[in-house]
C-alpha positions as CSV (number, residue, x, y, z in Angstrom):
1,X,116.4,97.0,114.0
2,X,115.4,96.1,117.8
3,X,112.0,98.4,118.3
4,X,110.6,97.4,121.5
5,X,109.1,99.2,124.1
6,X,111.8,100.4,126.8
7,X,113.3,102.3,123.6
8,X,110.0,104.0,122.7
9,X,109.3,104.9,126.2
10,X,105.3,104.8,125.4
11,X,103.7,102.1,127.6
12,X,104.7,103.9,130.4
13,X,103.0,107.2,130.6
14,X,106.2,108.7,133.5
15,X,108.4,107.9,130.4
16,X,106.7,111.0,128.6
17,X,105.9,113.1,131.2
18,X,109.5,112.6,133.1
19,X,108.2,112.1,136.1
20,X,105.8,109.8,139.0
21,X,102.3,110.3,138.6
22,X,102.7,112.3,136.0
23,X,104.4,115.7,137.7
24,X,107.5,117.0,137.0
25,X,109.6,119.8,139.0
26,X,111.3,122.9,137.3
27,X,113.1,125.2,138.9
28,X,111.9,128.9,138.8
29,X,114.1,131.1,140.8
30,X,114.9,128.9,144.1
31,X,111.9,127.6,144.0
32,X,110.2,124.0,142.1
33,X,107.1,124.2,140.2
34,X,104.9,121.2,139.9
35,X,104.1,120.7,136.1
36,X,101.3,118.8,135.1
37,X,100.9,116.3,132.3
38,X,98.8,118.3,130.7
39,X,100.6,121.0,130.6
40,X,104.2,119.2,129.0
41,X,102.3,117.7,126.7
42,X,100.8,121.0,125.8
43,X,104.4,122.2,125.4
44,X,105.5,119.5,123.7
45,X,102.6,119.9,121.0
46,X,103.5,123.3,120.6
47,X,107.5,122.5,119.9
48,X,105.8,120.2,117.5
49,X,103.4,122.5,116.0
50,X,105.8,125.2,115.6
51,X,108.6,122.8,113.8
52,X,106.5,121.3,111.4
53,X,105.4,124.7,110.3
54,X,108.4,126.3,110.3
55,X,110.1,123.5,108.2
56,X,107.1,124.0,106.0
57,X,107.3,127.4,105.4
58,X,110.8,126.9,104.6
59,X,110.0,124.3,102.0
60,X,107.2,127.0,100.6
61,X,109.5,129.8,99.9
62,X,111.7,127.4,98.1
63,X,109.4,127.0,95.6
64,X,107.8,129.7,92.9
65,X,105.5,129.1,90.0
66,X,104.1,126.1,88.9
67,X,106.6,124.2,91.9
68,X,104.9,126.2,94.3
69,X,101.1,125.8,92.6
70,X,101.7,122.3,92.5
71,X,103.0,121.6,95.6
72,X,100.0,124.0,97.3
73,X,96.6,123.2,97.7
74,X,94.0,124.2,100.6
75,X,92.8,122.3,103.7
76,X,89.5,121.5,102.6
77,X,90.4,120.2,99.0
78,X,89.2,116.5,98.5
79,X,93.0,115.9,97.5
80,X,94.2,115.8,101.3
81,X,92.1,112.6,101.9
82,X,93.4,111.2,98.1
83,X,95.8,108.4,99.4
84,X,97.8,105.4,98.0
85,X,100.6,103.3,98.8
86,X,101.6,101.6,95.4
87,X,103.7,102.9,93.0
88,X,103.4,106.6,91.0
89,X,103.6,104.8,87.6
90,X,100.1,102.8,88.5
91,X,98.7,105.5,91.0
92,X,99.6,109.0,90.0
93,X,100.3,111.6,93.1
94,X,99.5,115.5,92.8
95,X,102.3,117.6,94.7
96,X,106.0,117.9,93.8
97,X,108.2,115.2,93.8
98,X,111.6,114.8,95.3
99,X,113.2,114.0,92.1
100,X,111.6,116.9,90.4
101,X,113.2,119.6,92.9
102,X,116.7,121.6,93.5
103,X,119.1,120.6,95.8
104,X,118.2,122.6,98.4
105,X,114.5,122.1,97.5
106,X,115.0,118.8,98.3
107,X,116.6,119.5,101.7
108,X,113.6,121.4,102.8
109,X,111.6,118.9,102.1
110,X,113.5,115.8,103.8
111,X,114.4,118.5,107.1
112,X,110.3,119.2,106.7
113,X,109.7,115.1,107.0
114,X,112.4,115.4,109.8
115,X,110.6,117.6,112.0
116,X,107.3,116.1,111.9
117,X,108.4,112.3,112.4
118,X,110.3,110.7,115.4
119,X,114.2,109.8,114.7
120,X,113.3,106.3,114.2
121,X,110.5,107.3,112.1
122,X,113.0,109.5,109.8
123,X,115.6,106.3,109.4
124,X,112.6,104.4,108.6
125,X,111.5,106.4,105.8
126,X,115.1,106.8,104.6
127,X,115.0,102.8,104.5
128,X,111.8,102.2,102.6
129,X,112.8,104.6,100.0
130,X,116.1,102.9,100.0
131,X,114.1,100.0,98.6
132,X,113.1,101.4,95.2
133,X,116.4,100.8,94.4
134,X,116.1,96.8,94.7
135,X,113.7,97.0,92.4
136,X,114.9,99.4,89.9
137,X,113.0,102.0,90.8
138,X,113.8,106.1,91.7
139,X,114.0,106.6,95.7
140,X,113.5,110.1,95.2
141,X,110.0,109.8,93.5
142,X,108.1,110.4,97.1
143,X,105.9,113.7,96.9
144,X,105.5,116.5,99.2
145,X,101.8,118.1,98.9
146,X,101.0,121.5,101.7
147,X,97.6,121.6,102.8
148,X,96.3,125.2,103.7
149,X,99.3,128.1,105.3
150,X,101.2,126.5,107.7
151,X,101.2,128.2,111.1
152,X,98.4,130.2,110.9
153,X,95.2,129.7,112.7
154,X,93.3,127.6,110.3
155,X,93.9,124.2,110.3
156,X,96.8,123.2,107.6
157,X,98.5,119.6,107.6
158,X,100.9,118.4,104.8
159,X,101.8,115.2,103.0
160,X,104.7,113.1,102.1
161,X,104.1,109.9,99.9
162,X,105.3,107.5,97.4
163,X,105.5,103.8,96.8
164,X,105.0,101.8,100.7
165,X,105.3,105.2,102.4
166,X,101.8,107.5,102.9
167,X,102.8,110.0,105.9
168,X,99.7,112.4,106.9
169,X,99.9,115.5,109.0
170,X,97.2,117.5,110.0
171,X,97.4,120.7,112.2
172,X,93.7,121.4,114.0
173,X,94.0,123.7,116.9
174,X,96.3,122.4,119.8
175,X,96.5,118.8,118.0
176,X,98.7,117.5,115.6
177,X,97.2,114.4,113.9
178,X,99.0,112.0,112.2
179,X,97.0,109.4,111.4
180,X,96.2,107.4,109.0
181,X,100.1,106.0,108.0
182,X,101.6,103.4,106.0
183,X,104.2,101.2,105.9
184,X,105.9,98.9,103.7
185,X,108.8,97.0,102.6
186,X,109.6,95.3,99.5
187,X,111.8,93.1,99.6
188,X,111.4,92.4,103.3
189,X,115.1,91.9,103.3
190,X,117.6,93.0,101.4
191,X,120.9,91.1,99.9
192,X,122.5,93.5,102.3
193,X,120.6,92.3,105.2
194,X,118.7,95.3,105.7
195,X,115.1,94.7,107.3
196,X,113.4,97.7,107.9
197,X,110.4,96.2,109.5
198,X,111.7,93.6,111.2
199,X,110.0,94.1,114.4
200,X,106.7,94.5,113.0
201,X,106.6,91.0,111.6
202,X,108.2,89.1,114.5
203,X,107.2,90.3,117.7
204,X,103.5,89.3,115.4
205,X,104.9,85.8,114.7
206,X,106.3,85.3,118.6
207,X,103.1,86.3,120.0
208,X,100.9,84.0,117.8
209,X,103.2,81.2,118.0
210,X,102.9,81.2,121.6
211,X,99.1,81.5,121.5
212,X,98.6,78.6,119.6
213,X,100.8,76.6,122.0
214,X,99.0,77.2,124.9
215,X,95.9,75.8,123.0
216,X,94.2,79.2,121.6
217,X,93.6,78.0,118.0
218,X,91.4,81.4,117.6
219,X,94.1,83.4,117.3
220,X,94.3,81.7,113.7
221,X,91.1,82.8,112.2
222,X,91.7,81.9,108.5
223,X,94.5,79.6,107.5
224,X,95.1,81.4,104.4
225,X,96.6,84.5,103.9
226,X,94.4,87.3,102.9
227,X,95.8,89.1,99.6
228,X,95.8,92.4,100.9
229,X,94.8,94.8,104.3
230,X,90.5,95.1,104.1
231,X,90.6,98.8,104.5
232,X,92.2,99.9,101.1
233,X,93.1,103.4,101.1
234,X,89.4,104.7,101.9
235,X,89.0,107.8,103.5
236,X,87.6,106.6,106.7
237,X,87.1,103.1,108.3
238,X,85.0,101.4,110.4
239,X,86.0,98.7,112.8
240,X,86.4,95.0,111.1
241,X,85.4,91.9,112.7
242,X,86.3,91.1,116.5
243,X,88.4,88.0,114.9
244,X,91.1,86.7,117.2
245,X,91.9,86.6,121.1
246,X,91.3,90.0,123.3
247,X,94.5,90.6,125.5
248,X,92.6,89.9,128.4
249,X,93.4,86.5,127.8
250,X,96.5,87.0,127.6
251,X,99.4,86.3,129.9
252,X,102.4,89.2,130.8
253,X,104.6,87.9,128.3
254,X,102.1,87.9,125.9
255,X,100.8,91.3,126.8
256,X,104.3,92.5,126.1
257,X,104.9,91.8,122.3
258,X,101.2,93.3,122.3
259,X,102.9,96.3,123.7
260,X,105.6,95.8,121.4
261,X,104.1,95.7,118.1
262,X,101.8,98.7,119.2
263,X,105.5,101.3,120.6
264,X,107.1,100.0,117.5
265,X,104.8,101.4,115.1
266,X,104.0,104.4,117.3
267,X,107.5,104.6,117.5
268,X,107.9,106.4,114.0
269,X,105.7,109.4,115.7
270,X,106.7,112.5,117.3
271,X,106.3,111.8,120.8
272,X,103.7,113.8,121.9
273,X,101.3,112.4,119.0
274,X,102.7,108.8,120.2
275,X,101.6,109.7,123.4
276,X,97.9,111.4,122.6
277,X,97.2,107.8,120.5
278,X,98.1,105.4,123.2
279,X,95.9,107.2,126.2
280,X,93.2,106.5,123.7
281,X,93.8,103.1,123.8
282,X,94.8,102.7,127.3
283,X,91.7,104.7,128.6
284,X,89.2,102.9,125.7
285,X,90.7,99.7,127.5
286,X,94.1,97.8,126.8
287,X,91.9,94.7,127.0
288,X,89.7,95.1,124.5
289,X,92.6,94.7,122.0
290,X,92.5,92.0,119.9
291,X,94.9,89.9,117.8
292,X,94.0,87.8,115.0
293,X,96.4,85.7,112.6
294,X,95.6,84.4,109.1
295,X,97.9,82.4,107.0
296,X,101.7,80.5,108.1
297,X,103.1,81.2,111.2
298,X,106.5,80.1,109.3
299,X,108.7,82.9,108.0
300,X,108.8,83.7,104.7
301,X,105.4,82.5,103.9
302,X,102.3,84.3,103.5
303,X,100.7,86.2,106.3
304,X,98.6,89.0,107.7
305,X,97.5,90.0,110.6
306,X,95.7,92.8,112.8
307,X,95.6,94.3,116.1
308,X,92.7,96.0,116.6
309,X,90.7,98.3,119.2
310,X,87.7,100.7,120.5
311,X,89.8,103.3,118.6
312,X,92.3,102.3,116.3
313,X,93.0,99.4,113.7
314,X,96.3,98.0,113.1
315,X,96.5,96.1,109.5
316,X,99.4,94.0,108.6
317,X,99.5,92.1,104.8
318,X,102.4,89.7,104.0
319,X,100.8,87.3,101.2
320,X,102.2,88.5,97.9
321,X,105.8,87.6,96.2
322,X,105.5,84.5,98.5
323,X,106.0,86.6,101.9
324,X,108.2,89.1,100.8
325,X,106.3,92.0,100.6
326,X,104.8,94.4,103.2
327,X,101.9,96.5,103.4
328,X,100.7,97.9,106.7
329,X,98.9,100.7,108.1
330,X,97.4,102.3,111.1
331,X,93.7,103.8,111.3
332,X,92.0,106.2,113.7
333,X,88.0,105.3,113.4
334,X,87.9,109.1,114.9
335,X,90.5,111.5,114.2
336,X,91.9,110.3,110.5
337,X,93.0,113.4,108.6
338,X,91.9,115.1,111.8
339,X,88.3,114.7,111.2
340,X,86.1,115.6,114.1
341,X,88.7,118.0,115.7
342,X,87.4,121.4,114.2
């Protein structure tokens, strides 16, 4: 599916705030009201806020027992920062699994996934579950794990993961965090033609196929694939080498798949977060981001590469079953598992 960035609406800031320099009018009584940014995004993280814990809530009282005593642990247990991405067979997950609850169980859950995500970011799960089943495995074996009491005034967050899907949620004050998050795909494309991260992998290839035709041979810093992304599933991260070209060197089209890589992977947020993680970048500078390729710029062979900045770090692995197999994820070197928000 087509993610660029006119259909995110996040590398222009008016597309959030619905209006020029950031103001917007509302009518109360006959009369307009100037609102601020700040104050619909405010709004918009409270809508947020208030569906995620809702829909949790809802999932809670589902439950009873040792569903509810699994699917329950506080805040400030060292589980919430436990993470993986590869299957429950090799890495077991604590919570409650999607195959493991009732019907309408499971439809708390998913609606609790559907409130915290964008629309594409919903469809996209949907499709990497989907997967499992090209490889014979269960779709529904993606857990659901609550963090603290939803909508209270301690921080709470919540968890969804399973085989190429981690989702994190994190409720700290006014924010919503929802960093770190993982994505993959296995196979890459289906007999059915389903790709669902298409985007992610080409706009990548377009932009460092044009950089090494206008001469930059650095945006190729290794000609072989790495065998994984360098970060792993650690709790936190620290920023990896500056390999590659800084976008200051590069020209508007170029700048624009940057763009596009970055809303397509925001993209799968609620908007508001979307939002909150690209004025990071923007105001940390758009041209310290830098792009860096490893391995064949030909399809289906091995590849990875990264986008990285003052604040975030975009990994993107492609090397095993011969470039058929996914693993990305996006890190916050401040505010993953909304760490230094309290």
């Amino acid at each position: 599916m087509t993610q660029g960035s006119e259909r995110f609406g996040l590398t222009r800031r008016a597309a959030v705030v619905g209006g020029i320099g950031g103001l917007a009018a509302i009518a109360v009584g006959r009369a307009a009201r100037p609102v601020t940014a700040a104050q619909t995004e405010a709004a918009g993280s409270a809508t947020l806020r208030s569906g995620m814990a809702g829909a949790a809530a809802r999932f809670l009282e589902s439950l009873d027992g040792e569903a509810l005593a699994r699917a329950s642990y506080a805040f400030g247990d060292e589980e919430r920062q436990r993470w993986h991405w590869t299957t429950p067979s090799n890495v077991p997950r604590n919570g409650l699994a999607l195959n493991e609850m009732g019907e309408e169980q499971r439809a708390r859950a998913l609606a609790l996934l559907e409130a915290s995500v964008s629309p594409t970011g919903y469809e996209k799960a949907l499709e990497i579950m989907s997967l499992q089943r090209d490889l014979g495995s269960d779709p529904m074996l993606y857990y659901v794990t609550v963090f603290g009491t939803p909508g209270g005034d301690e921080p709470w967050g919540w968890r969804f993961e399973g085989h190429h899907l981690s989702r994190h949620f994190a409720v700290v004050g006014d924010r919503v965090v929802v960093t770190p998050f993982f994505l993959g795909a296995w196979p890459t494309e289906t007999g059915a033609g389903l790709r669902a991260m298409a985007r992610e992998e080409d706009a990548a290839r377009e932009l460092v196929g044009s950089l090494l035709a206008d001469g930059r041979a650095a945006a190729r810093f290794q000609i072989d694939s790495l065998t994984e992304h360098l970060t792993g599933n650690r709790a936190r991260v620290e920023p990896l080498d500056p390999v590659g070209v800084a976008a200051a060197e590069f020209d508007a089209a170029e700048q624009a798949l940057v763009h596009e890589i970055v809303d397509t992977y925001l993209g799968v947020l609620p908007s508001v977060a979307a939002t909150a993680i690209l004025d990071r970048i923007t105001a940390a500078g758009f041209e310290e981001v830098r792009f860096g390729w490893a391995g064949s710029v030909e399809p289906g062979l091995p590849h990875y590469y990264r986008l990285q900045g003052p604040t975030f770090l975009l990994e993107f692995d492609n090397s095993r079953n011969s470039g058929t197999h996914i693993h990305s994820v996006w890190r916050d070197f401040e505010e993953d598992f909304g760490a230094n928000l309290a």
